[in-house]
OpenMM code with the backbone's topology and positions (N, CA, C; nanometers):
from openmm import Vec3, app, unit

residues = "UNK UNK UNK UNK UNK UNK UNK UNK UNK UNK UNK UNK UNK UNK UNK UNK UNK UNK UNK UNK UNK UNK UNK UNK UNK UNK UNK UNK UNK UNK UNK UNK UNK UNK UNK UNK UNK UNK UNK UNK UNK UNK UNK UNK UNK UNK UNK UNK UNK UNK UNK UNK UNK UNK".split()
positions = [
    Vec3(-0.0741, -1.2774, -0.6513),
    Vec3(0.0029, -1.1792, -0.5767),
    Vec3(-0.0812, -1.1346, -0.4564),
    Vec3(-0.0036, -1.1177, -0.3303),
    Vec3(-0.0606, -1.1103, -0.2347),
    Vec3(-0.1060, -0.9346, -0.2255),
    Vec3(-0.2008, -0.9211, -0.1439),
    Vec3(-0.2272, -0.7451, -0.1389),
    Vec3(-0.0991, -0.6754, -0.0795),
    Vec3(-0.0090, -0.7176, 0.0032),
    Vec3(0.1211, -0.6544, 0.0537),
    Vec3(0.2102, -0.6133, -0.0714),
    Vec3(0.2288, -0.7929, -0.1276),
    Vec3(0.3060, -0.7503, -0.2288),
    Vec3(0.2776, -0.6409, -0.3352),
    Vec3(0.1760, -0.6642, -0.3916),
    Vec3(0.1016, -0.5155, -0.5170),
    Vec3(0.1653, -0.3797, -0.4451),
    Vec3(0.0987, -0.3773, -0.3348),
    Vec3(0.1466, -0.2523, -0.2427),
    Vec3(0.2620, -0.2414, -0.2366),
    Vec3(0.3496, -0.3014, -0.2427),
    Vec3(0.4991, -0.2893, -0.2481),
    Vec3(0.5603, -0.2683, -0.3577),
    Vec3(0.4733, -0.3465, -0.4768),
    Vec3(0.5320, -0.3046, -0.6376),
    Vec3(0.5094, -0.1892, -0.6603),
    Vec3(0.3999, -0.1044, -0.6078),
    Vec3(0.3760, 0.0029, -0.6731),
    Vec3(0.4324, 0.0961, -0.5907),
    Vec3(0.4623, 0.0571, -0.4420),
    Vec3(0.5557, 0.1959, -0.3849),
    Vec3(0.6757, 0.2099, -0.4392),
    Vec3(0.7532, 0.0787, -0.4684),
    Vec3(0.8679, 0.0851, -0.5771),
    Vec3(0.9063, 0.1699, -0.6728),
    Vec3(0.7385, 0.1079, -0.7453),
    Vec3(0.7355, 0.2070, -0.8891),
    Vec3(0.7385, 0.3640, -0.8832),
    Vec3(0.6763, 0.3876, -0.7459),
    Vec3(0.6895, 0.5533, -0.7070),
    Vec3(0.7796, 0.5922, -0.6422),
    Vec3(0.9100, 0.5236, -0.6189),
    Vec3(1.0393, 0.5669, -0.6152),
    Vec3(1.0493, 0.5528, -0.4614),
    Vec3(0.9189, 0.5097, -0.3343),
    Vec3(1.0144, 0.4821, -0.2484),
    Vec3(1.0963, 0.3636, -0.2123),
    Vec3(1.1581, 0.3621, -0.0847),
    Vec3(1.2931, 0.2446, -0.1246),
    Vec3(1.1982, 0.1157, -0.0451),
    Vec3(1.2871, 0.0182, -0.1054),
    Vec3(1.2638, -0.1162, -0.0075),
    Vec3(1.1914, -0.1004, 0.1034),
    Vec3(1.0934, -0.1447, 0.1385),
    Vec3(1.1161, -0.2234, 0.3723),
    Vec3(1.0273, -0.3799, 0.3530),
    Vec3(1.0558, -0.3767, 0.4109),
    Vec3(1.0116, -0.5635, 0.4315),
    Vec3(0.8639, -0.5143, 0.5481),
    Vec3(0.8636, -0.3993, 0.6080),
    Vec3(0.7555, -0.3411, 0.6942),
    Vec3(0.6556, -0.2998, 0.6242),
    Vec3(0.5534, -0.3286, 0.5821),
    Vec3(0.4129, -0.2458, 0.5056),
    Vec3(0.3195, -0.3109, 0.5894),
    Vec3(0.2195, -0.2438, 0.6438),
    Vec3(0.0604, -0.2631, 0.6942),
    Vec3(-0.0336, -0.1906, 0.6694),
    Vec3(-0.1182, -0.3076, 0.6014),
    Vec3(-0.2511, -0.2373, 0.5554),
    Vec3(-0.3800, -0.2704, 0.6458),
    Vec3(-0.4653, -0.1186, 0.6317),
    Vec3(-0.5812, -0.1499, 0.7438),
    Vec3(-0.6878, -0.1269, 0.6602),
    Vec3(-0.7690, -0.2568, 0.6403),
    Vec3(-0.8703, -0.2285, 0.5446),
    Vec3(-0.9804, -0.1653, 0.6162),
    Vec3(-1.0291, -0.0524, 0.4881),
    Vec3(-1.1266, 0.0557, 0.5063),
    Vec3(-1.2914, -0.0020, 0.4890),
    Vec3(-1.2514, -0.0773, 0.3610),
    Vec3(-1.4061, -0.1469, 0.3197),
    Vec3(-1.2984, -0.2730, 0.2092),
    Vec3(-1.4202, -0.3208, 0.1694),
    Vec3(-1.3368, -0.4668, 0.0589),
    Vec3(-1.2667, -0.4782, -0.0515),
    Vec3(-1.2380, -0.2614, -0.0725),
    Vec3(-1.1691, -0.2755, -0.2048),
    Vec3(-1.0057, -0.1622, -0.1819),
    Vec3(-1.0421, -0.0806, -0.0767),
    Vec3(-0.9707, 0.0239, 0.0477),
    Vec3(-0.9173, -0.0046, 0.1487),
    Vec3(-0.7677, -0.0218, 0.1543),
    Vec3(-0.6914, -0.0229, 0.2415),
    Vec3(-0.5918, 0.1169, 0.2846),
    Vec3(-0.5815, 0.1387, 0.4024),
    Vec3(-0.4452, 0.2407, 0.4128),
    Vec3(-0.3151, 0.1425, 0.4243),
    Vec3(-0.2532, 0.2575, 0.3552),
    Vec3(-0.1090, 0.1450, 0.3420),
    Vec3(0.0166, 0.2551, 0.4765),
    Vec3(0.0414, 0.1508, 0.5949),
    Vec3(0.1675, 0.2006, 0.6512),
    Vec3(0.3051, 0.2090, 0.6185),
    Vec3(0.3923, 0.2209, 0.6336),
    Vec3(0.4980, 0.2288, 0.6349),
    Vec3(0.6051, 0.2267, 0.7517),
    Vec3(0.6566, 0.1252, 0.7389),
    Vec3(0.7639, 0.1051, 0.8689),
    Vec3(0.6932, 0.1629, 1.0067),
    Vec3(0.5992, 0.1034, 1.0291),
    Vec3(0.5373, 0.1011, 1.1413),
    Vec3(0.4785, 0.2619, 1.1858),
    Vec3(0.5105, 0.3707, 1.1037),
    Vec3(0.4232, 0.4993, 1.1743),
    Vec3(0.4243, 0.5942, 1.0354),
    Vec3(0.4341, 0.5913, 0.9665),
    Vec3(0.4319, 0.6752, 0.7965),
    Vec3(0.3011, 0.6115, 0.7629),
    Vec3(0.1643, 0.7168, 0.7534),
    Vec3(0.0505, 0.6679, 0.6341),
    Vec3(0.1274, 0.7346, 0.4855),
    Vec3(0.1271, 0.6257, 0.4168),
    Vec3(0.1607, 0.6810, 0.2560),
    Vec3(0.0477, 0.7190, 0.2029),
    Vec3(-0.0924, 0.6350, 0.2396),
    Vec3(-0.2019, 0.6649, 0.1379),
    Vec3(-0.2942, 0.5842, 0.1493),
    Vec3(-0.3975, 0.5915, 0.0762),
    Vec3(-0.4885, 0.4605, 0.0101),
    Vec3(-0.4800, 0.4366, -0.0851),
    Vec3(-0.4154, 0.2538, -0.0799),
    Vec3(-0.4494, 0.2045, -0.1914),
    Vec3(-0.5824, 0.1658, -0.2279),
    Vec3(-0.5813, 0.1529, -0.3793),
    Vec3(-0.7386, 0.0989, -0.3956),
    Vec3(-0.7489, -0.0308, -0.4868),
    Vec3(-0.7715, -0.1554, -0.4257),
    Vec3(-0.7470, -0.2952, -0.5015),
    Vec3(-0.7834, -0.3092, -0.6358),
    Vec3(-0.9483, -0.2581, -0.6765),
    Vec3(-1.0205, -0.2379, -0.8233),
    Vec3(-0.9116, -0.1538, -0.8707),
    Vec3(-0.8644, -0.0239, -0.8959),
    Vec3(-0.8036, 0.0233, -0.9248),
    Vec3(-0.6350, -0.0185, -0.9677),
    Vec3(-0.5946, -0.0528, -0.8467),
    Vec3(-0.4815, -0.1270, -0.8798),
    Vec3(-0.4007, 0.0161, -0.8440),
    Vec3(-0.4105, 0.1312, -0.7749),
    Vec3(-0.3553, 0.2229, -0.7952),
    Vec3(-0.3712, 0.3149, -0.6343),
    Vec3(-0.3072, 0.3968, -0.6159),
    Vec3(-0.3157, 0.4613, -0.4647),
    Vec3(-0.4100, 0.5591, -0.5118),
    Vec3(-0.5100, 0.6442, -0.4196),
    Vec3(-0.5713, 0.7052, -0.4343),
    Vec3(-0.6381, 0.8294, -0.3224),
    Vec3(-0.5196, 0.7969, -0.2484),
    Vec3(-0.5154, 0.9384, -0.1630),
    Vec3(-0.3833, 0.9090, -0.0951),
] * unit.nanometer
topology = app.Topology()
chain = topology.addChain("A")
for resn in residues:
    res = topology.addResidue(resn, chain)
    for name in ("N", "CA", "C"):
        topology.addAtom(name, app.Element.getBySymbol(name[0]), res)
């Protein structure tokens, strides 16, 4: 599974809807911020984790 996709299963799982738009800007090799439709930060995901974390 690609890092977009994970990021997408788990915004799912937290109830927001569909976009085919997600960009992530990696922080360091395990920290990405995840966008949303081109201008929404949702958060950081965190890859080890498997889970968002801010």
């Amino acid at each position: 599974m690609s890092k977009v996709q994970e990021v997408k299963k788990a915004m799912l799982a937290l109830g927001y809807p569909e976009t085919k738009y997600i960009e992530l800007e990696d922080l360091d090799d395990s920290r990405s911020k995840v966008i949303y439709s081109g201008h929404l930060i949702i958060g950081i995901y965190d890859f080890k984790r498997h889970t968002f974390i801010d």
